[in-house]
N, C-alpha and C positions, 0 to 999 in steps of 0.2 A: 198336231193335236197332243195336248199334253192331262194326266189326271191331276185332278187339284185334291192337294193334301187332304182338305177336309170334306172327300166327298168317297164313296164307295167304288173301286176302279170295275169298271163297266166293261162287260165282257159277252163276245156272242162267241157260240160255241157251234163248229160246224162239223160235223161227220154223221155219216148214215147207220151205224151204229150207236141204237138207242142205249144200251147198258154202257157206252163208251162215255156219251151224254151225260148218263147220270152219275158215272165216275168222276166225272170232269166236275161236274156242276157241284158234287158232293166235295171236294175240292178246292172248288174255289166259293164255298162257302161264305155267309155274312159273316162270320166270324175275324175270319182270316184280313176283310177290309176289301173282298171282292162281291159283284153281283151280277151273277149271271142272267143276263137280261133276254137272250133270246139262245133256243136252240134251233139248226137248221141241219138238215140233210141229205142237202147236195149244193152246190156253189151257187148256182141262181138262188135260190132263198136264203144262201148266207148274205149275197149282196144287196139283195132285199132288205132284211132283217136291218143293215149295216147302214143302207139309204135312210130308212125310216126311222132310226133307234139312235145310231153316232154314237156307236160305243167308243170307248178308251181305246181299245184291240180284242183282236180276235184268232183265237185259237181253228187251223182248217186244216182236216185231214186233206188228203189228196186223192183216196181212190175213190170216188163215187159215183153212185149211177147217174144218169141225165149228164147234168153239169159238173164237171169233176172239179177237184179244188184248183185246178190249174186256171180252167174256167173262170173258178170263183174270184181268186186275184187279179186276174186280168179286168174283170167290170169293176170290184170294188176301188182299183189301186186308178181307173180311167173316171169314175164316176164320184167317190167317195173318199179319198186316200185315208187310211187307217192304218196304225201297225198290224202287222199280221205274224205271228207263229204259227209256223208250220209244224203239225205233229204227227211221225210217220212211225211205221213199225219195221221199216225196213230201210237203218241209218247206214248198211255198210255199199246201199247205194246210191247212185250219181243220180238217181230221179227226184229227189228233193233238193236238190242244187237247183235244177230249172226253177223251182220256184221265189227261188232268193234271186233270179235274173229276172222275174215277172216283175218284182216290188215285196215280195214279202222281206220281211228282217232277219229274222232267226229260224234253227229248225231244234227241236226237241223231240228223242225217241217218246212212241204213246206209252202209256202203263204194262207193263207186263203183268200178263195174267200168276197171281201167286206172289207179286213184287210186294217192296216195301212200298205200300200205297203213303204212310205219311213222309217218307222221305223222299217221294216223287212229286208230292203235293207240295212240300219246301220248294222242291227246285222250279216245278211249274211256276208256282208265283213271284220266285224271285225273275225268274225271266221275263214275265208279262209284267212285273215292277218296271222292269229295264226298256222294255220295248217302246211302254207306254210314255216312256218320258222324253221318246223320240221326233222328233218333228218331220214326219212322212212330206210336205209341204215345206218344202225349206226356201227360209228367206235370206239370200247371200249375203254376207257381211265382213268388213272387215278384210283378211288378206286376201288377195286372190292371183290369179293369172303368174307369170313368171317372173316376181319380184325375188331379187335377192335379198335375206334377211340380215346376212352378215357381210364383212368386207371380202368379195371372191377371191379367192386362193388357182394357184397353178394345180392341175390334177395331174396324177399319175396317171400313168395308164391302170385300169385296175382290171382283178383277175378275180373276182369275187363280189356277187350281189345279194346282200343281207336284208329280210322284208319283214315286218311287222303290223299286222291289223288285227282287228279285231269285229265290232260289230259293223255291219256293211263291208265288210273284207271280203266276203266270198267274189261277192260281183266287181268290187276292184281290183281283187287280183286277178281275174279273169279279163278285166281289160286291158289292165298293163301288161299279161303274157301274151296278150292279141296283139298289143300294140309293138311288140318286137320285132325285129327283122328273123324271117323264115329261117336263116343260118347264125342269130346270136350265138357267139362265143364263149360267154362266161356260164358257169354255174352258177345257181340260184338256190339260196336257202332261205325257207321260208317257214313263220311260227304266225298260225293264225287260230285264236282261241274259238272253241268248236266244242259241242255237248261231245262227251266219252261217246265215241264207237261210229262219230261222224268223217275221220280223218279219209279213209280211203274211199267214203264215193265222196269226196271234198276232190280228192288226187284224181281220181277217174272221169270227175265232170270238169276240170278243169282241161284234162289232158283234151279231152274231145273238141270244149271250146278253143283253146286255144292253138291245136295240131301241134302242141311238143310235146315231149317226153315230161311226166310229172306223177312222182311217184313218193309214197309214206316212205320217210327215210329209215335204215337198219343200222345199227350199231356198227363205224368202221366201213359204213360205204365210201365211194368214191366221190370226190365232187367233180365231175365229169365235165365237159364243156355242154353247152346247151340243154342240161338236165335240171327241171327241174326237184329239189327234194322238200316233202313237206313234215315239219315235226309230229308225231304221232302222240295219240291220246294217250296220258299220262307220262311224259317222260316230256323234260325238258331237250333243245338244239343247239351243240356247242359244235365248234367248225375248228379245226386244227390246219395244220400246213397239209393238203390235198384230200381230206377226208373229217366225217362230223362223227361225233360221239354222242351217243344217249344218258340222258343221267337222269336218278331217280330223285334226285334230290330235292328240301320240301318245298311244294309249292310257294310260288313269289307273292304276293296279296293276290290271295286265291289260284293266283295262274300255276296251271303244269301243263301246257309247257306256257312259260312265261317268253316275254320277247327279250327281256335284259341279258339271260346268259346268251343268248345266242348275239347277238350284238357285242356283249361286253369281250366270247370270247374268239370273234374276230378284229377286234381292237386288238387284241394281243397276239392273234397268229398273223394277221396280215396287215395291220397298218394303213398306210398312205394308198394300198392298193386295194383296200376294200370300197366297197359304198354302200350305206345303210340309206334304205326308204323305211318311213312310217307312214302308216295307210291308215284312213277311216278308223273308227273305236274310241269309246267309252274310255275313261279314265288314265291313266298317267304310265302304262306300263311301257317300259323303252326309252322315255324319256330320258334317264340320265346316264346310260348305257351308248346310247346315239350320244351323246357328248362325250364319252373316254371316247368314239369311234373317231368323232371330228379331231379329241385332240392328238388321239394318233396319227394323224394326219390324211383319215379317209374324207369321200366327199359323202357328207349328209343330205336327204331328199326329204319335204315332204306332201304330200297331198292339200293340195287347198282346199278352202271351206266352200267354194262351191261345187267342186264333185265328192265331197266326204258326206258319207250317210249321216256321220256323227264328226264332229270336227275335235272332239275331245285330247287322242291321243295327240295327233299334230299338231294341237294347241299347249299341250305340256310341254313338247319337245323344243317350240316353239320359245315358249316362257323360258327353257332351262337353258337357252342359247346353245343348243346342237341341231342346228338348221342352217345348212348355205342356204338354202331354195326352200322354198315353196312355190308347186306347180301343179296345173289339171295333170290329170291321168295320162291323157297322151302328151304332154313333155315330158314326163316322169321318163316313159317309154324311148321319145326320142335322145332322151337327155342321156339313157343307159345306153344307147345305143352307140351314139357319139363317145363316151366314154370307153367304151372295148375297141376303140377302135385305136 
């Protein structure tokens, strides 16, 4: 389901808080090129609302009474598929990740009482811009399964796995650290772009799903074996000889943390012995960073378009020839697997 240019992007609004509603709706305003077509407050009347209307997407608290938003994506995402943002007030934890495992897309903290209400109303729309041009109902095209894209190369053994995603990342990186073996070997650093102040319950709901160690990385930590470290809100992932550094430097077309530096700077600490994956996401970030990685001589991975939410970023990397593979999520897994060994 996608909005069309010349129509008003269509939007149901769900949480049990009326003043929340009227914020929201105030918001997404006709003005702006949004229309709030229905309000609901609690998950069964959001999926209701969602049956009978076929909005563009839909914005769904999660705590509510009767049917709670978890509820709510579960019917809508079985009955109706719709983008869905998730909007919680409590992003520093791992309970709004389950909902990005249900079928929803994204997650965005609500308004803070006293906030900059028009610079929160910027960012709300630009996200429900993004969601809505999502295709929740994908139709497979084009690469897929474990074709190699370039002529295969001898691999090192490698000592380091560099990850990159972006929208639909949560639930893909959560399958490729399922998809590991209980004692992988290598350290894992990973840049997956997330609203400010979502990073550590990202780290906590992954740790859970996947039973390893996965933690917001700190300036000058270790790269550990089997740990994994995730980039933290606002600060780019740069990876040296056994340890990553924080940098504040300015964001990459919009991203902090961006996936380039963290790619580009294990092209230069480790070489032939790294391996960069590109996962699921919107737009070109990584792309040509995974290419200094291949020509240093690491092996490059990326997600095919029939398990990417968005097939965007694996498509650029794709286009810029820093791809050995393209592979589903579980070869990606078995593929790293074979590789440390």
């Amino acid at each position: 389901m996608t909005a069309r240019p010349d129509h008003r992007l269509r939007v149901v609004v769900a949480d049990d808080s009326e003043l929340v509603c009227e914020v929201l709706a105030h918001l997404l305003g006709g003005e702006h090129g949004f229309e709030v077509v229905a309000t609901a407050h609690d998950g069964a009347a959001a999926a209701a609302a969602v049956e009978a209307l076929r909005p563009d997407a839909v914005t769904m608290d999660l705590q509510m009474p009767g049917t709670d938003g978890f509820g709510g994506i579960a019917r809508i995402m079985a009955a109706t598929p719709t983008p869905i943002l998730v909007l919680t007030g409590r992003p520093e934890e791992a309970v709004g990740f389950r909902a990005l495992a249900l079928g929803a897309l994204d997650l965005l903290e609500k308004p803070a009482a006293g906030g900059d209400l028009a610079a929160y109303g910027a960012r709300l729309r630009s996200r429900l811009r993004l969601i809505a041009g999502v295709r929740v109902i994908r139709h497979p095209r084009g690469l897929r399964g474990a074709a190699a894209v370039l002529p295969p190369r001898p691999a090192a053994r490698c000592e380091l796995v560099v990850v990159g995603a972006s929208l639909g990342g949560p639930r893909a990186l959560a399958a490729l650290l399922q998809g590991l073996p209980p004692a992988f070997p290598l350290p894992v650093a990973v840049v997956q772009h997330i609203a400010d102040g979502f990073a550590e319950g990202l780290a906590a709901w992954l740790a859970h799903e996947a039973g390893r160690p996965v933690r917001v990385a700190r300036d000058g930590d270790a790269l550990a074996p089997g740990v994994v470290l995730l980039a933290p809100s606002g600060h780019h992932l740069e990876v040296g000889p056994g340890r990553v550094h924080l940098s504040g430097a300015p964001p990459i077309d919009t991203f902090r943390p961006s996936v380039e530096p963290l790619f580009r700077s294990a092209a230069r600490a480790y070489g032939r012995s790294a391996c960069g994956v590109i996962l699921t996401g919107m737009g070109h970030d990584g792309a040509e960073a995974l290419k200094e990685l291949r020509a240093a001589g690491g092996i490059t991975l990326a997600q095919d378009e029939a398990t990417s939410v968005v097939f965007g970023m694996p498509r650029a990397a794709l286009e810029a020839g820093a791809v050995d593979r393209v592979l589903p999520l579980d070869a990606i897994a078995r593929t790293l697997a074979g590789l440390a060994r």
